[in-house]
C-alpha positions as CSV (number, residue, x, y, z in Angstrom):
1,X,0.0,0.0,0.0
2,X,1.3,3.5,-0.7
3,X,2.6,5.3,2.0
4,X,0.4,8.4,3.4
5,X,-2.5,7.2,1.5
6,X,-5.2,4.8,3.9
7,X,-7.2,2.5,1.7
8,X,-10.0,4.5,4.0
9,X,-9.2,7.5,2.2
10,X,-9.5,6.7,-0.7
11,X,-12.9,4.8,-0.1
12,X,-13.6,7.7,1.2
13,X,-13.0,10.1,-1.7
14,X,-14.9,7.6,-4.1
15,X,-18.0,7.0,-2.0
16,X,-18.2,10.9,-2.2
17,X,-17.9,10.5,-6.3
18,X,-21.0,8.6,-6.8
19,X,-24.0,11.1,-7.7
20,X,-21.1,11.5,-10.4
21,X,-20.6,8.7,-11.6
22,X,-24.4,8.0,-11.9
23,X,-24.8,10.5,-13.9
24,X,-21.8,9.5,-16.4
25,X,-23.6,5.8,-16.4
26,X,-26.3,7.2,-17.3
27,X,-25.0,8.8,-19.9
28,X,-23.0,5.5,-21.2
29,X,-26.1,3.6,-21.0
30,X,-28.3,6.4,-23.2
31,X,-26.0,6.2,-26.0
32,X,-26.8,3.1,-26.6
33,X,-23.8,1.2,-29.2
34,X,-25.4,-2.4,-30.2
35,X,-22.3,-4.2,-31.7
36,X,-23.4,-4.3,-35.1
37,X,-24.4,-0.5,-35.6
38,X,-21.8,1.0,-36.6
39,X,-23.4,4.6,-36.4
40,X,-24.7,4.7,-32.9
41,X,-21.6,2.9,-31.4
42,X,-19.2,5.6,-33.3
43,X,-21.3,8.7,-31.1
44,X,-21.0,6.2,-27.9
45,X,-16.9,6.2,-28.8
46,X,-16.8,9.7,-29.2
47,X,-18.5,10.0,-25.8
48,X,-16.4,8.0,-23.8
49,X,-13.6,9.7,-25.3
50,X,-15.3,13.2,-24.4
51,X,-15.0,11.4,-20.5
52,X,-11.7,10.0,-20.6
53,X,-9.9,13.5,-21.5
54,X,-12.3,15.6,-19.2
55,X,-10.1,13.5,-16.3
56,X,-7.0,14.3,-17.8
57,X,-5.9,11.7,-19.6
58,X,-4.8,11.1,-23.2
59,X,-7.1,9.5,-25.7
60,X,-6.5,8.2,-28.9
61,X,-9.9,6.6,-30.8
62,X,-9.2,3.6,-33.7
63,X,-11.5,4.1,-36.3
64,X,-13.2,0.7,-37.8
65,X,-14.4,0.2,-40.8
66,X,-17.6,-1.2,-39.9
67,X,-18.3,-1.0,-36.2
68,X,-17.6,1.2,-34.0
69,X,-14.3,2.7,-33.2
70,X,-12.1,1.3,-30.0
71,X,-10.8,3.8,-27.4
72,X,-7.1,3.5,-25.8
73,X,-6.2,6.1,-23.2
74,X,-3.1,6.1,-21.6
75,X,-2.2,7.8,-18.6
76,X,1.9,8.4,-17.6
77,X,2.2,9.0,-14.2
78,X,5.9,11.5,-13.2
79,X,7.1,8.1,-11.5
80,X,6.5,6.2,-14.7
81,X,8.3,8.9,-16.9
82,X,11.4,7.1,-17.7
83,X,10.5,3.1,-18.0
84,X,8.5,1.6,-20.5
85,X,6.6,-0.7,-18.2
86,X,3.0,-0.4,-18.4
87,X,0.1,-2.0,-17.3
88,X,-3.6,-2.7,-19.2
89,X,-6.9,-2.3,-18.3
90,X,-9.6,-4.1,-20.8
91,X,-12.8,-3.7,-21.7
92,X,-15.8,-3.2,-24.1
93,X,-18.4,-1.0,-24.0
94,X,-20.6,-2.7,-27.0
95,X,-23.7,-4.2,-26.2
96,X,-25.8,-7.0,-27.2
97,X,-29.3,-4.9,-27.4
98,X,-30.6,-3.9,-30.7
99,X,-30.4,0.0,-31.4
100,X,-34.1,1.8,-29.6
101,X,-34.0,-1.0,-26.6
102,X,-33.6,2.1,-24.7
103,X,-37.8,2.5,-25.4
104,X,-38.8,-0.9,-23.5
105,X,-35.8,-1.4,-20.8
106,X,-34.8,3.3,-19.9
107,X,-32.1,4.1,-17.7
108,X,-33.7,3.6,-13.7
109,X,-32.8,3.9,-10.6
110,X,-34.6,2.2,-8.4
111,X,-34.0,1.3,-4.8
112,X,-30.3,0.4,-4.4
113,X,-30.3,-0.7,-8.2
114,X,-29.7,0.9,-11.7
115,X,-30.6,-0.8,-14.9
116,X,-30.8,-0.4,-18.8
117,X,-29.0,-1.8,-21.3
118,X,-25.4,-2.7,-21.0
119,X,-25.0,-0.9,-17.5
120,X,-24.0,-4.3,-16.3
121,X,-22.0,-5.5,-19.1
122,X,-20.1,-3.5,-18.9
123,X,-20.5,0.4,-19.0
124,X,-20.8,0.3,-15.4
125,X,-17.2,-1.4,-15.4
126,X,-16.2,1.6,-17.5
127,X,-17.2,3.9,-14.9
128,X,-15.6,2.5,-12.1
129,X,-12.3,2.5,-14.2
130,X,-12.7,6.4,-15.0
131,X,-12.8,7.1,-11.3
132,X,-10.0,5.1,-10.2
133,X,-8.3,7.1,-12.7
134,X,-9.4,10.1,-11.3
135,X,-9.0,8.9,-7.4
136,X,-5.3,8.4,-8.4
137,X,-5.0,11.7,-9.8
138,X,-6.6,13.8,-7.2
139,X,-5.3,12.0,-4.6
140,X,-1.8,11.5,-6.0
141,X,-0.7,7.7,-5.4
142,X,2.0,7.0,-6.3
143,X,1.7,5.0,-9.5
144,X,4.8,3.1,-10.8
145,X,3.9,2.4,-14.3
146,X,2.0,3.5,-17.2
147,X,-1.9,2.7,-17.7
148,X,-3.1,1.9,-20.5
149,X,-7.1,1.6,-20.9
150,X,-8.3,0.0,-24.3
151,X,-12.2,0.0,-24.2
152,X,-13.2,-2.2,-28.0
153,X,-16.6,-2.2,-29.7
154,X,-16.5,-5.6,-30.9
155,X,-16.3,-8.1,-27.8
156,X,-20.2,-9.4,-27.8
157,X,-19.5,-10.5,-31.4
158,X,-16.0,-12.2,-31.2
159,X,-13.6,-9.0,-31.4
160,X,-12.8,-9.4,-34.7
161,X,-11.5,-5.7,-35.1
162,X,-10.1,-5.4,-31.7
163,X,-8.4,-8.9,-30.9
164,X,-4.8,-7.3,-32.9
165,X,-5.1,-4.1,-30.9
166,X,-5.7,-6.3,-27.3
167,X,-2.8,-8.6,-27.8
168,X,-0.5,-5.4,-29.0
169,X,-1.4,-3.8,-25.3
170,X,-1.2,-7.3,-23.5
171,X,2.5,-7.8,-24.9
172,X,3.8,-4.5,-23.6
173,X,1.7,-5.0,-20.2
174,X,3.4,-6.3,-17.3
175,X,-0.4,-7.4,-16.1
176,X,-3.9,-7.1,-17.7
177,X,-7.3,-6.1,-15.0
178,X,-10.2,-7.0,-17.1
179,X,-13.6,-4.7,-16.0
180,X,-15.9,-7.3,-17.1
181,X,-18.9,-7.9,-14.6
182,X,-18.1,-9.6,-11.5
183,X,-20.1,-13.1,-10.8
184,X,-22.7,-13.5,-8.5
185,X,-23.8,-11.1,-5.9
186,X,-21.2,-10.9,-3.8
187,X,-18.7,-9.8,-6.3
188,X,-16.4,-12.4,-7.2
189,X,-13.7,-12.3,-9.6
190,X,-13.1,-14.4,-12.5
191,X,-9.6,-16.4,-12.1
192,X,-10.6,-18.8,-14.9
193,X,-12.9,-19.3,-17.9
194,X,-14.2,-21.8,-20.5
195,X,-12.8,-22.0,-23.8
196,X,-15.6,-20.1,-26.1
197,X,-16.1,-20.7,-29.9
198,X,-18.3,-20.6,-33.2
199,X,-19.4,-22.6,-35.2
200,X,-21.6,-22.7,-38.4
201,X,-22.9,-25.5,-40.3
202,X,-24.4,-25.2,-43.6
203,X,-26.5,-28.1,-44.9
204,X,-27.1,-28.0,-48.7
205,X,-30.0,-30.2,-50.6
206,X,-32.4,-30.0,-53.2
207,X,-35.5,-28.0,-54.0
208,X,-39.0,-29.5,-55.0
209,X,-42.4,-28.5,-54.9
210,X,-43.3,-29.9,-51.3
211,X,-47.0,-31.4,-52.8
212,X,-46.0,-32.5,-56.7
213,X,-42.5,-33.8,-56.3
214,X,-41.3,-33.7,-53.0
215,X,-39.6,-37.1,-53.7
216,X,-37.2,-35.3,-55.9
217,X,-36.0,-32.9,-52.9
218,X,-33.6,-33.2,-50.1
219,X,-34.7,-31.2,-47.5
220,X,-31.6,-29.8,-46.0
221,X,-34.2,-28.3,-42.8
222,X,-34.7,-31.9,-41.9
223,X,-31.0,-32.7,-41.9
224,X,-30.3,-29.6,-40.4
225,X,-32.5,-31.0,-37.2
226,X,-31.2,-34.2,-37.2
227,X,-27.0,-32.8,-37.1
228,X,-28.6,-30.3,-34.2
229,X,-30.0,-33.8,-32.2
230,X,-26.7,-34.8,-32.7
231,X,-24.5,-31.9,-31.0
232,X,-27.2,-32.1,-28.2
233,X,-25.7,-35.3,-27.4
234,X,-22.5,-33.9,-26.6
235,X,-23.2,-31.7,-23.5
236,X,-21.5,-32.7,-20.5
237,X,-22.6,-30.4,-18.1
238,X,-20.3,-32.6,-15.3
239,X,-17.0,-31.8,-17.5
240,X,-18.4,-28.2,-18.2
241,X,-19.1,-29.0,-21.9
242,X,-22.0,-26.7,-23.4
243,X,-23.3,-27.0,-27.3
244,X,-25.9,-24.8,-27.8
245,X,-27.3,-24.5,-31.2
246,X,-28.5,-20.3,-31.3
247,X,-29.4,-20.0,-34.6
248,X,-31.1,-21.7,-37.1
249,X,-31.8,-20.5,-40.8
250,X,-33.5,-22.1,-43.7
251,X,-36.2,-22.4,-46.6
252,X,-37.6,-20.2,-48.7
253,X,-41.4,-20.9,-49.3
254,X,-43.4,-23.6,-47.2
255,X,-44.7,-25.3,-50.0
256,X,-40.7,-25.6,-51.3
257,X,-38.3,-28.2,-50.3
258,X,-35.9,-25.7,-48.6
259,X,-32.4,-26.3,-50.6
260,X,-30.4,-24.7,-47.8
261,X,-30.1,-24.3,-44.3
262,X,-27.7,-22.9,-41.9
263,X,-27.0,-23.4,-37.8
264,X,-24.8,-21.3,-35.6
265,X,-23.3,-23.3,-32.6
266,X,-21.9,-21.8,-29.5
267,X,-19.2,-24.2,-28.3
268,X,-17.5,-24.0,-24.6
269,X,-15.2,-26.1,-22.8
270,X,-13.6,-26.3,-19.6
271,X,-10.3,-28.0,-20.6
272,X,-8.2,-28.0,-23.6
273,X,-8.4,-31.8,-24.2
274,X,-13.1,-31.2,-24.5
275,X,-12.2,-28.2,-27.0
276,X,-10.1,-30.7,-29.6
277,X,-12.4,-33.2,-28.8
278,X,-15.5,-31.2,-29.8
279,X,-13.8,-29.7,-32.6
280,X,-12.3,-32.8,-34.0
281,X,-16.5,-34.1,-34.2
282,X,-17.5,-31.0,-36.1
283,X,-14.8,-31.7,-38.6
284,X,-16.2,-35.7,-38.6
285,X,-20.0,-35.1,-39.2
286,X,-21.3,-36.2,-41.8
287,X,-24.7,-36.7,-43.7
288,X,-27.4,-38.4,-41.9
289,X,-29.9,-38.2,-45.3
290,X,-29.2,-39.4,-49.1
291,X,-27.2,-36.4,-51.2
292,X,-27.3,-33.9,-48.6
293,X,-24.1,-32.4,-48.4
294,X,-22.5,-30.7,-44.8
295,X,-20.2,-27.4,-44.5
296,X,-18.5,-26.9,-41.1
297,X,-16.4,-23.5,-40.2
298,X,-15.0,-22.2,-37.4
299,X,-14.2,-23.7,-33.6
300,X,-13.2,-22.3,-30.4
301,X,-11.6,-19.0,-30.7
302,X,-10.9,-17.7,-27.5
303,X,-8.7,-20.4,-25.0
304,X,-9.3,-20.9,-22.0
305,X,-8.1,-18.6,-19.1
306,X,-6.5,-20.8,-16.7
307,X,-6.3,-20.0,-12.9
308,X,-2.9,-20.3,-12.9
309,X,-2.7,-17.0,-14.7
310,X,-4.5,-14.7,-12.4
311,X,-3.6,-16.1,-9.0
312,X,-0.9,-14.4,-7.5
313,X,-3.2,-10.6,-8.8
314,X,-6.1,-12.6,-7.0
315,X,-3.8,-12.7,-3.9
316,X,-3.3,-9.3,-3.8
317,X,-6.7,-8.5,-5.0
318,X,-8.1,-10.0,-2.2
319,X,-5.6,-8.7,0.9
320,X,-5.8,-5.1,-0.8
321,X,-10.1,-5.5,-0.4
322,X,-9.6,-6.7,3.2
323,X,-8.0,-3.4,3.7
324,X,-10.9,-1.4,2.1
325,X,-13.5,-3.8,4.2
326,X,-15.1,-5.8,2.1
327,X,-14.4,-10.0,1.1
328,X,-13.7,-11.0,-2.3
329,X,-14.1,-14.0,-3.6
330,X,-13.4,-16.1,-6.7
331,X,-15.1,-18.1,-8.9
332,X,-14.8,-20.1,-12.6
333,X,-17.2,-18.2,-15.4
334,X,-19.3,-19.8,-18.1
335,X,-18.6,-17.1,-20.1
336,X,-15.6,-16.1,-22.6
337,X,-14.1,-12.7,-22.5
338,X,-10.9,-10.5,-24.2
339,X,-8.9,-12.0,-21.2
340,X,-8.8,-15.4,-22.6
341,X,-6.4,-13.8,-25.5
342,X,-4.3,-11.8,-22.4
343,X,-3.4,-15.0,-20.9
344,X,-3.7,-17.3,-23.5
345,X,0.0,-14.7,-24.2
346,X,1.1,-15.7,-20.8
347,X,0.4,-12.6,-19.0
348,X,-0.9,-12.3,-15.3
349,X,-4.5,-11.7,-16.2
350,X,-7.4,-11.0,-13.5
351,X,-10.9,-10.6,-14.7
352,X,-14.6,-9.5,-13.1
353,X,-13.5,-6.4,-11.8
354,X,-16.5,-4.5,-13.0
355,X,-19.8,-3.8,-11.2
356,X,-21.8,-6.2,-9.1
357,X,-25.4,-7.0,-10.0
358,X,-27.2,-9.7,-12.1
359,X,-29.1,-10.1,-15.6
360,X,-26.5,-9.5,-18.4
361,X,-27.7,-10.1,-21.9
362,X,-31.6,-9.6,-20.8
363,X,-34.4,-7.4,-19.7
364,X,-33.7,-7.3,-16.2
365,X,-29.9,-6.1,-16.3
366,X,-29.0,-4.2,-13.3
367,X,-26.2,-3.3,-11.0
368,X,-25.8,-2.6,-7.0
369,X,-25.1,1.2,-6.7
370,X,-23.6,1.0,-3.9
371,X,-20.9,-1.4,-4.6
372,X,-19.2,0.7,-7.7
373,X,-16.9,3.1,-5.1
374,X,-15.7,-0.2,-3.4
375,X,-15.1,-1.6,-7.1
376,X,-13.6,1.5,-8.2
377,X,-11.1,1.7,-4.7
378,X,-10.0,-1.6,-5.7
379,X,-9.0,-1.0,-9.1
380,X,-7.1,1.8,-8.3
381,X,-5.2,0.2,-5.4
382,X,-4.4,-2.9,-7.8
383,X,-3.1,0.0,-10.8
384,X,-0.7,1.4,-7.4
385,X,0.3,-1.7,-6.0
386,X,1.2,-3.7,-9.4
């Protein structure tokens, strides 16, 4: 811990932030940036951007082609002036809600609870990050090493665009702090994840009207359901093996054979041995119905994050949180995020340090007001202490 500077202080200072950062949430979650909108995530970019430099620090935006652009701010502290040591902190502030949600699901506060879409995952993680920034500013900790934030517009969807710009960051960084939400509602962090992939399997038959000739069609919908009986045979929920077949596509007319179908598969895996296994079986299916052909791309993208890799930062994670009065816990996540690629590079990687609360990905997302200062305390205290 710095010297001069009590982790009650600095709670202190950030429990007297919050009427501010409520209103900066607020503002994140009412410009609303779906993934796949390129236009409304762009004037969500420029925004946090607006934030980031009101608080002092520098900000560079990386314009995309096609979605929105990512956001790196870097911040060099005097004691950081002459070494290129830096640390990274990661996040996302795309969504997976479809541009107007803000209509049916508004920003609220209610009770000890704000919701709306994405103020879970993760704009409320964003926040919290801002104001550690600004808690080690105003109160002048000592910080040892350069911070780098790097907040993409492409996680939800598979960070295509941002994936070259994480690793970059992660390769320089001495350790990555991932503000993805924490788990459950007591907060815990995230030392390990699944494997996550994609995959997408096209079936291709034959057309034929359905009532004259349908002896002369292959109906690829048909094969389609039988491949999708198939994967739900390979679940394992004991081994922490999901399938989950999210998208199905197909046909033209109902009185016409369809020709053509399409699924998408979400794969996850706890070990590396399930996620060959499940890929090598996607590569092995094979037709089920006379001249019906099969097209299989993709896999698992993202490896998993193992424990091992954010142990000793849960360590300190946790002894620095006894000292601002609250317990933190741990836990394995379901889920997939950018920190599978940070320590899938080998570096020290600790994920969930966003906001507390519950519901990502539906209509009741919220968080717990009251636990963002805490959040933000420890973030800070981690970017001083690393």
């Amino acid at each position: 811990m710095p010297a001069g500077h009590a982790p009650e202080t600095l709670s202190r200072f950030l429990k007297g932030c919050l009427p501010e950062m409520l209103r900066t949430l607020r503002r994140l979650v009412e410009a609303e940036s779906p993934s796949i909108e390129k236009r409304p995530s762009d004037r969500c970019c420029r925004l946090l951007a607006k934030e980031w430099r009101r608080r002092g620090a520098s900000v560079e935006i990386l314009p995309q082609k096609d979605r929105g652009g990512h956001v790196r701010v870097h911040w060099t502290p005097a004691a950081a002036r002459r070494s290129r040591r830096q640390l990274l902190v990661l996040g996302h502030y795309d969504t997976v809600y479809a541009g107007g949600t803000l209509r049916k699901m508004p920003w609220r506060l209610h009770g000890a609870k704000a919701s709306g879409p994405g103020v879970f995952d993760m704009k409320a993680g964003i926040v919290q990050a801002l104001f550690a920034l600004h808690a080690l500013r105003k109160l002048r900790l000592p910080v040892r090493k350069r911070l780098v934030f790097l907040w993409t517009s492409d996680e939800e969807i598979g960070s295509g665009t941002s994936r070259k710009h994480i690793e970059k960051e992660a390769r320089r960084s001495d350790a990555v702090f991932v503000l993805e939400p924490a788990l459950g509602p007591r907060g815990h962090l995230k030392t390990s994840r699944k494997g996550v992939g994609e995959a997408e399997i096209v079936v291709r038959g034959r057309a034929a009207h359905a009532g004259l000739a349908p002896q002369n069609g292959i109906n690829a919908a048909h094969e389609l359901a039988r491949q999708i009986t198939r994967l739900e045979g390979w679940n394992d929920r004991r081994r922490g093996v999901t399938v989950n077949v999210g998208i199905i596509e197909g046909g033209t007319r109902v009185n016409v054979i369809p020709e053509r179908a399409r699924g998408v598969v979400d794969l996850r895996a706890s070990t590396l041995r399930d996620m060959r296994r499940i890929e090598q079986r996607l590569r092995a299916l094979r037709p089920i119905l006379p001249g019906a052909r099969l097209e299989v791309h993709g896999g698992f993208s993202r490896a998993r994050l193992e424990r091992q890799m954010s142990e000793a930062l849960y360590v300190r994670a946790r002894s620095l949180a006894a000292k601002l009065g609250f317990a933190l816990g741990e836990s394995s996540a379901g889920g997939g995020s950018d920190g599978n690629f940070t320590a899938a590079l080998g570096i020290p990687t600790l994920d969930g340090l966003g906001a507390v609360g519950d519901g990502a990905h539906s209509p009741g997302e919220y968080i717990l007001i009251h636990r963002m200062p805490e959040r933000a305390a420890l973030l800070a205290l981690l970017l001083a202490c690393s």
